[in-house]
SEMI-106610 format. One line per 8 residues: number of its first residue (from 1); for each residue x, y, z of N, C-alpha, C. Coordinates in steps of 0.05 Angstrom, whole numbers. Atoms other than C-alpha are relative to their C-alpha. Example, Ala and Ser with C-alpha at 12.3 -4.5 7.8 and 13.67 -1.06 7.14 Angstrom:
REM SEMI-106610
1 = 18/-24/0/246/-90/156/18/24/0  -16/-24/-1/273/-21/143/-15/22/14 .
***
This chain:
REM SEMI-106610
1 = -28/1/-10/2529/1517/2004/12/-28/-5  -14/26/3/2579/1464/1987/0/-14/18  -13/7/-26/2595/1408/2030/27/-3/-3  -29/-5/-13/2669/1425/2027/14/25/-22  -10/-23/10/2705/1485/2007/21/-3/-21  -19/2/29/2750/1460/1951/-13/-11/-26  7/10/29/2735/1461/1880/17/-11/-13  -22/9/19/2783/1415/1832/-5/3/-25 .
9 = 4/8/20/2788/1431/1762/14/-17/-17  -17/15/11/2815/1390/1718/-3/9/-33  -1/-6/34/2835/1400/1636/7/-28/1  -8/21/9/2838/1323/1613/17/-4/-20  -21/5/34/2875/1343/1547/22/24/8  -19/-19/-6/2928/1394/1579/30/-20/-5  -28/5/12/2996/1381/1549/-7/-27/-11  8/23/25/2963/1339/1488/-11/-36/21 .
17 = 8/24/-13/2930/1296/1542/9/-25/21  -16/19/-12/2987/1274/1579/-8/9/40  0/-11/-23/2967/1310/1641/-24/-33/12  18/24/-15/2913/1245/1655/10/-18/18  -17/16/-20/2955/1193/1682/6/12/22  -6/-16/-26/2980/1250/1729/-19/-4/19  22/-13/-12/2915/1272/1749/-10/-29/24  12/15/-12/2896/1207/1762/18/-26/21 .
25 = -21/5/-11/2954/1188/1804/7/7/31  9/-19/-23/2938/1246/1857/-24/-12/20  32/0/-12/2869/1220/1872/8/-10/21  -4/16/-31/2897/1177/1939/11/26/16  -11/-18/-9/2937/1244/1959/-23/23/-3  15/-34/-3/2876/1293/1947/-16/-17/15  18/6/-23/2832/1245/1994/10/-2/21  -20/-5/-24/2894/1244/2044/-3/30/15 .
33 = -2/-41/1/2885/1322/2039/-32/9/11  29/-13/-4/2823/1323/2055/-28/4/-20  19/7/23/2781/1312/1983/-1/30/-10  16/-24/11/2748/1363/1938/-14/-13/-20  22/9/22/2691/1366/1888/17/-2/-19  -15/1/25/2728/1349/1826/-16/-5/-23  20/-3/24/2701/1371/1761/17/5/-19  -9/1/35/2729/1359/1679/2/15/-6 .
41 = 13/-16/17/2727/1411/1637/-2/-13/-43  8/19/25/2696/1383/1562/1/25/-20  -2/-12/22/2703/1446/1523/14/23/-2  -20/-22/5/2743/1513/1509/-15/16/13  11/-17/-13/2722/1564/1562/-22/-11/24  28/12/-18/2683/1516/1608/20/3/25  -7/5/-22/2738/1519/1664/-7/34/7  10/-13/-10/2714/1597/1666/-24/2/8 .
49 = 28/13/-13/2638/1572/1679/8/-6/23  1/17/-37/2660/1517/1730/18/23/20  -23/-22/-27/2708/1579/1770/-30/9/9  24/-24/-9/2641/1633/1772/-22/-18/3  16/7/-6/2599/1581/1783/12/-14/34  -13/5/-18/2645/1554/1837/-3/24/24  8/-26/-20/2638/1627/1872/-18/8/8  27/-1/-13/2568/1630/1871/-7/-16/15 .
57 = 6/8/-27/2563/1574/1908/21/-5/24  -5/-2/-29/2603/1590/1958/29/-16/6  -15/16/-8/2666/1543/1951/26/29/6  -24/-19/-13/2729/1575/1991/26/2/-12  -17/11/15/2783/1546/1940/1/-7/-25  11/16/20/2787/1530/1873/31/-13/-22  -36/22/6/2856/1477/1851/-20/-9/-27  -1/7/37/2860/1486/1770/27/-21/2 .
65 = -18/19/7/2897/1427/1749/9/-13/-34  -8/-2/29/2926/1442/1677/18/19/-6  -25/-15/7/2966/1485/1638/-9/38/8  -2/-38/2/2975/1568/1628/-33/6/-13  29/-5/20/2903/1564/1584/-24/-3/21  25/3/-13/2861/1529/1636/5/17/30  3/-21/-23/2889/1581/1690/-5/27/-11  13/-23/16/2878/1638/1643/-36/0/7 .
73 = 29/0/-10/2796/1613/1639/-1/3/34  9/-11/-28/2792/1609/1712/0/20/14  2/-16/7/2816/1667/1717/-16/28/-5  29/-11/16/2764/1700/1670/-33/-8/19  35/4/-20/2713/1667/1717/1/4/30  8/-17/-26/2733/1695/1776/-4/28/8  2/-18/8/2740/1759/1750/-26/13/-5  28/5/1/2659/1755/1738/-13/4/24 .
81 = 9/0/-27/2655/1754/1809/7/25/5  -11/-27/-18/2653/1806/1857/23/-11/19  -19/9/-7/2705/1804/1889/-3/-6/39  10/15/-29/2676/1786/1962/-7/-35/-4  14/25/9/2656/1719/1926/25/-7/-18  -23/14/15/2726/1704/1889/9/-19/18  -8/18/1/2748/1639/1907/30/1/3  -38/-2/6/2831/1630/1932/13/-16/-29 .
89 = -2/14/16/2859/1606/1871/20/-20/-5  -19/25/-4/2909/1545/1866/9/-16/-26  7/15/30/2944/1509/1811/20/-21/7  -28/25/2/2977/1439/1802/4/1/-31  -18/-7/26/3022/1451/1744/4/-28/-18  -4/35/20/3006/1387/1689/-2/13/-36  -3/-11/23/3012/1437/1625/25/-7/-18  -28/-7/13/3061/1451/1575/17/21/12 .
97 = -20/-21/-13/3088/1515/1601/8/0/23  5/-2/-35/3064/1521/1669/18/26/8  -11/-22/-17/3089/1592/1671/-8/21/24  8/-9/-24/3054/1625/1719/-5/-9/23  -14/17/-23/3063/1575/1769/24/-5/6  -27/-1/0/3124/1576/1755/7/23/15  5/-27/-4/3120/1652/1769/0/1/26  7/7/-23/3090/1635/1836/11/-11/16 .
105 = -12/22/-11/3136/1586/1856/-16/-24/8  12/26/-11/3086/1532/1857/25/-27/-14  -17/16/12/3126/1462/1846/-3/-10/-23  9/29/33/3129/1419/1781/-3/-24/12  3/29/-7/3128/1364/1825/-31/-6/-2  27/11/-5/3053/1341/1819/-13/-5/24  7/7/-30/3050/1313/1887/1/25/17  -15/-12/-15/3092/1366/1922/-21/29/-14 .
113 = 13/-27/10/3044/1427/1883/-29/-2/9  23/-5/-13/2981/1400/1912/-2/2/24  3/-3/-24/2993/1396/1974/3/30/13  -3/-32/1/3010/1472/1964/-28/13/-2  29/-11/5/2946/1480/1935/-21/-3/15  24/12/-19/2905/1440/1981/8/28/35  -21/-26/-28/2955/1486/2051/2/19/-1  -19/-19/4/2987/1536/2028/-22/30/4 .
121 = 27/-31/0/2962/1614/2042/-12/8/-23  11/-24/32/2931/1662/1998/13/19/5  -14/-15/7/2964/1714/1968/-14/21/-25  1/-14/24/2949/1775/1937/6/5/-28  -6/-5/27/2957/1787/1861/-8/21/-19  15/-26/16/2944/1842/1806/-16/-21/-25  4/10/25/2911/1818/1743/-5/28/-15  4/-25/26/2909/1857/1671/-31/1/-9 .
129 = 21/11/23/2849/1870/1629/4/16/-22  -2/-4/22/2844/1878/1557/-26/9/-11  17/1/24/2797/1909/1501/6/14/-17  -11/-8/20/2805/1910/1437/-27/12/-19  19/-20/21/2775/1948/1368/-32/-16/-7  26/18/5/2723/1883/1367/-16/4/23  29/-9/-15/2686/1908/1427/8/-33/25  -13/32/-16/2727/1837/1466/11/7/14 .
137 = -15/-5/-26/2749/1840/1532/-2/-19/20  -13/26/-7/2788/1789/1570/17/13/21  -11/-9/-27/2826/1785/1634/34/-22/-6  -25/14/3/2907/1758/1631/13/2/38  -14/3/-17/2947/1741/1690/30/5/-7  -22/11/2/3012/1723/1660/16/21/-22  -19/-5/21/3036/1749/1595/-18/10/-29  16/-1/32/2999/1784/1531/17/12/-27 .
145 = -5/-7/20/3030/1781/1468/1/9/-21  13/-7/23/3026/1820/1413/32/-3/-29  -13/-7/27/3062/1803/1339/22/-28/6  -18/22/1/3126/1754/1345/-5/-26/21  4/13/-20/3116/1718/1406/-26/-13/-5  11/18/15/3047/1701/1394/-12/-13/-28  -4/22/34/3059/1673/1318/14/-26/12  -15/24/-22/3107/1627/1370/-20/-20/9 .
153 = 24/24/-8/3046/1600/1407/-11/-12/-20  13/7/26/3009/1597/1343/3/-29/-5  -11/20/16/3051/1555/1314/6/-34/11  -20/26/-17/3074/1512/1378/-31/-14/-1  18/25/-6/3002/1482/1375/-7/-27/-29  3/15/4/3014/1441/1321/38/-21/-15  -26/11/-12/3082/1417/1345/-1/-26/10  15/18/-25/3071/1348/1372/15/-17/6 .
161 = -20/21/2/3133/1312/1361/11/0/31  -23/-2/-30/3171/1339/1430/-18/8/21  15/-3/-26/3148/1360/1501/4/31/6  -12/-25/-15/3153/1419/1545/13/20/-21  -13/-9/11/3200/1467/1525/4/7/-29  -6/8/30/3218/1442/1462/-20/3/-24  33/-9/14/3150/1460/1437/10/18/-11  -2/-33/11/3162/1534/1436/31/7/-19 .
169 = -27/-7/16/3237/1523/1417/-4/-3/-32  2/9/32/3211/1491/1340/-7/20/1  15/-22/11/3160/1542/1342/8/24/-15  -16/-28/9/3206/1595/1348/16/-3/-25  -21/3/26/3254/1571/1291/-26/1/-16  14/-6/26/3192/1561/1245/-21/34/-3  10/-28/-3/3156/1629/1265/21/25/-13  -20/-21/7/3225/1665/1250/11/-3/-25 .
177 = -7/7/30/3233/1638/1180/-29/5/-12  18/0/22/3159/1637/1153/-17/20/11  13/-25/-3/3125/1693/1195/5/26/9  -10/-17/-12/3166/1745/1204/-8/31/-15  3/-18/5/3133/1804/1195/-15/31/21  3/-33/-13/3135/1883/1229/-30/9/-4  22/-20/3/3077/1923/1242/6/30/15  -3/-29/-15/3068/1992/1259/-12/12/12 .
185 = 18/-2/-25/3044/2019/1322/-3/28/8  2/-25/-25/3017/2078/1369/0/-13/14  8/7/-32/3027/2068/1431/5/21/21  22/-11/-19/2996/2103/1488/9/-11/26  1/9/-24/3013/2095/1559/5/15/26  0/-13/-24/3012/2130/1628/33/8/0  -37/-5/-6/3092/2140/1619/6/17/-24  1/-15/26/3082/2173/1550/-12/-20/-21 .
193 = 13/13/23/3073/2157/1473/15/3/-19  -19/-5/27/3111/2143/1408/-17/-15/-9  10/17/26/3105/2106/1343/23/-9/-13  -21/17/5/3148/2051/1317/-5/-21/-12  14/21/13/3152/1996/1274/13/-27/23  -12/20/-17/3150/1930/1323/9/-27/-9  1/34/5/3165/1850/1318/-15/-8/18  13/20/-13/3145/1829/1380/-6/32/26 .
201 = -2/-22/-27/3113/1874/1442/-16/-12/27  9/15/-16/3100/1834/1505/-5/20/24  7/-20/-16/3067/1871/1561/-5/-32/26  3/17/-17/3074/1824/1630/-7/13/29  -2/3/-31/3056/1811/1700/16/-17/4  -27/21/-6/3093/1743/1705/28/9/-10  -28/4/12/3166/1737/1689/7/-12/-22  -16/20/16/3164/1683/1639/-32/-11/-18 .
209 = 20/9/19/3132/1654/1574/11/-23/-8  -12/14/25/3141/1599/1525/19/-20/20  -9/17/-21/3159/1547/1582/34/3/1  -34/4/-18/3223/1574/1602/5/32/-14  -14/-25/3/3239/1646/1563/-12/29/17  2/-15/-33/3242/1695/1621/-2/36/-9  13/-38/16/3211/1764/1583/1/17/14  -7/-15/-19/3206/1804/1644/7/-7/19 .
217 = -25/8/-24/3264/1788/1696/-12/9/34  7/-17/-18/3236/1840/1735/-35/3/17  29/0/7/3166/1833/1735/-12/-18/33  15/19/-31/3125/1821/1806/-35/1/-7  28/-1/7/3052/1801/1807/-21/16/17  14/-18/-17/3037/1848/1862/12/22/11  -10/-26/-4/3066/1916/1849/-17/22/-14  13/-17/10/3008/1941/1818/9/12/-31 .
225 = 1/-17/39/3036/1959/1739/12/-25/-13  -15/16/23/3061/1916/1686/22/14/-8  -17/0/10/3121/1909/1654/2/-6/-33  5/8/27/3128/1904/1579/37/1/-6  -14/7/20/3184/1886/1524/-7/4/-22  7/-6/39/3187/1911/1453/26/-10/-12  -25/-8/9/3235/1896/1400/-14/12/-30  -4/-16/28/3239/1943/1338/-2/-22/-32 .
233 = -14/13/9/3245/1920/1277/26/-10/-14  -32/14/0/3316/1873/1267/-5/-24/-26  6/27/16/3332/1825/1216/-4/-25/4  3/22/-3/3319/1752/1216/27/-14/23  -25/1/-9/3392/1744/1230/2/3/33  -1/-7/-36/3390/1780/1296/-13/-7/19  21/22/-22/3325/1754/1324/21/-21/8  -5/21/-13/3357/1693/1328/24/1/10 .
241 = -25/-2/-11/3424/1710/1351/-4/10/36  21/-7/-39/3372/1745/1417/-17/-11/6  11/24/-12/3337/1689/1428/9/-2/23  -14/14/-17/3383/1660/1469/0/18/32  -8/-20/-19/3388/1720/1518/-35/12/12  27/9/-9/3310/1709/1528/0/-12/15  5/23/-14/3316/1653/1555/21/3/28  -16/-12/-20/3370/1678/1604/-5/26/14 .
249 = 0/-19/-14/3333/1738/1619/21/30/-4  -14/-28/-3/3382/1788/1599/5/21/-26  5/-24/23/3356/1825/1537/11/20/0  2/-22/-12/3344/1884/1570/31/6/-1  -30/-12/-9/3426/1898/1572/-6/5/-38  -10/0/25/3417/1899/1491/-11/26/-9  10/-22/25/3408/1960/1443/-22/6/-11  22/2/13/3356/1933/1408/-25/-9/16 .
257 = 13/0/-19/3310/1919/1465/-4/8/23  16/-17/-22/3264/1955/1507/-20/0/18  17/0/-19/3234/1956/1571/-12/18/10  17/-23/-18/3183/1997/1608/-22/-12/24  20/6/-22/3135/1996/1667/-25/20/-11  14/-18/7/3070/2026/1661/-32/-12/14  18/7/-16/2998/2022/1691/-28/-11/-31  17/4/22/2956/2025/1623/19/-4/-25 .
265 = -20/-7/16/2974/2020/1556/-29/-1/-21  14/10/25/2939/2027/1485/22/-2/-22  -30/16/23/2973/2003/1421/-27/-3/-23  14/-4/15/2939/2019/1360/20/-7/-33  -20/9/20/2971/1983/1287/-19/8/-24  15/-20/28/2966/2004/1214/-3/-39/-11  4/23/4/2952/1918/1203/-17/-7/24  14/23/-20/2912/1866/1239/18/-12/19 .
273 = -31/4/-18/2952/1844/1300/-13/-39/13  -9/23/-4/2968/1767/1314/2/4/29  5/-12/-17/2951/1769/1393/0/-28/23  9/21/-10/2960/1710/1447/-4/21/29  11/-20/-39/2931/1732/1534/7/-29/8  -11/21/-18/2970/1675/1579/5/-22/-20  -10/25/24/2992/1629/1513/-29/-10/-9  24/4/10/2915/1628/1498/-3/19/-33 .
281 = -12/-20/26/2911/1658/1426/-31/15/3  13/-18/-8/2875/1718/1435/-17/12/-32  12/-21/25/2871/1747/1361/17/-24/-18  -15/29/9/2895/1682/1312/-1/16/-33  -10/-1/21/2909/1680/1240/-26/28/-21  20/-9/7/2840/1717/1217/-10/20/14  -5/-26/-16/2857/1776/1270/-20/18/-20  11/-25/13/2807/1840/1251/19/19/17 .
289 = -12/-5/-20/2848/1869/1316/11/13/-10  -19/-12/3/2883/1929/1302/-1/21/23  1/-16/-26/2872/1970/1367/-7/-12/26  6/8/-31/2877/1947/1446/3/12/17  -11/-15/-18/2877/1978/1511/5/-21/24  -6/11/-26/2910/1946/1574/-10/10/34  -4/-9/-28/2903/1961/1644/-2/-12/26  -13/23/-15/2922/1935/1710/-25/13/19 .
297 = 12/-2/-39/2876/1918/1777/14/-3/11  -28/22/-17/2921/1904/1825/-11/-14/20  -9/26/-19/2921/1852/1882/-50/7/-9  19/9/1/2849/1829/1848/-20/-27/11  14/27/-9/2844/1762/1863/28/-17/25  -19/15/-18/2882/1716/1919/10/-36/-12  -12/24/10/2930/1659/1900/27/-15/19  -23/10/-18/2974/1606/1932/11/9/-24 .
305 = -24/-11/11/3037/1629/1916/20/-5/21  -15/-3/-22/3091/1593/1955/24/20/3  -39/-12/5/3159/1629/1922/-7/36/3  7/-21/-4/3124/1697/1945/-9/11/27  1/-4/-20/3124/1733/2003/-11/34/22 .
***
């Protein structure tokens, strides 16, 4: 057994490394708070180790301190657990996106989001899981992309000129000029089934991707189903003319975009599908991926969540 019930993780290279100075800025305010073990993570998938190893022994808390990727792994490693042994989960928001804290209403303030994390209750949540035609199966909180959206992430990781935001905004202009291309789908879901050729088909729990465009408006993390977004396919032209109404949340009033609720889903393509799970790239340029199925746990794991009630 630990001697104290909070685990800290930390990503040292979260938002191209700028999250450090932060991190290490806190340290007088997380020993004010009362301390925690605080542990690095050094490689791709190690902050889901340090979570499930965090549960086995017994810690009561576990304050991720990075972006949308290193709360995705944790995540994945609490998910591992039974769920008598999941860990409350907590995040100080030092990413690029920070949408699912966002989601949560945790703060952007750094200071003002741990002291949330360190106080604040627990809160029920649903999480998704995924598997696809490779026999891979992964756990999302936030947002899973399939086709336009993530060619977006793709692209925004080797963006390095701007910050925040402005990441996903280039992305999106170079994603919509050099990879714009439709696939064609089954899809499968507890609400029914068609076939269509897509661009982009986002299936959420959170509200929001791509540090600031607000995909499902509607979308709660503890109503038990997901929410998805499709759009058909439109020309170049029009994408970008509905951009803008992304980012404002108000698609959904358009023609050419479509919403649904649903508890499962499968989605089966006549191509390899381009695939990010919480802005983590799920299925990348060398995708075999042409079949996935979704489906929702609901209130799986417990999370501060102050903007939730």
């Amino acid at each position: 057994m630990p001697h104290h019930p909070v685990k800290l993780i930390f990503n040292p290279i979260a938002n191209l490394g700028r999250s450090w100075p932060i991190a290490s800025s806190l340290r007088p305010l997380l020993t004010e708070l009362g301390g925690a073990d605080w542990t690095g993570t050094v490689y791709p998938t190690h902050a889901t180790e340090l979570t499930y190893q965090a549960g086995l022994e017994g810690y009561e808390r576990v304050v991720v301190m990075g972006g949308d990727g290193t709360v995705h792994e944790a995540v994945n490693g609490l998910m591992r657990l039974p769920p008598e042994k999941r860990p409350v989960l907590a995040i100080v928001p030092v990413g690029t996106g920070n949408d699912f804290a966002n989601c949560l209403g945790v703060s952007g303030i750094p200071e003002q989001a741990l002291r949330q994390a360190i106080t604040g209750p627990a809160h029920a949540v649903d999480v998704a899981h995924s598997l696809d035609s490779r026999g891979h199966s992964e756990y999302f909180v936030n947002t899973f992309g399939i086709g336009f959206d993530a060619l977006i992430d793709l692209r925004s990781r080797s963006v390095g000129f701007v910050q925040g935001f402005a990441v996903y905004f280039v992305a999106m202009l170079q994603a919509l000029l050099l990879d714009y291309t439709p696939y064609r789908a089954k899809v499968r879901t507890d609400q029914g089934e068609w076939e269509e050729d897509l661009l982009m088909f986002v299936i959420c729990n959170g509200r929001r991707e791509g540090g600031g465009f607000v995909i499902a408006p509607d979308a709660k993390q503890d109503d038990g189903v997901l929410d998805s977004v499709r759009v058909p396919t439109i020309s170049r032209a029009k994408m970008l003319v509905t951009m803008p109404s992304f980012l404002k949340g108000t698609h959904l009033s358009l023609k050419h975009v479509f919403g649904q609720s649903f508890k499962w889903m499968e989605l089966e393509s006549d191509r390899p599908l381009i695939i990010h799970a919480d802005g983590e790239i799920y299925a990348g340029v060398h995708s075999t991926v042409n079949k996935v199925r979704i489906e929702m746990h609901p209130n799986a794991i417990q999370v501060v969540a102050p903007g939730m009630q």
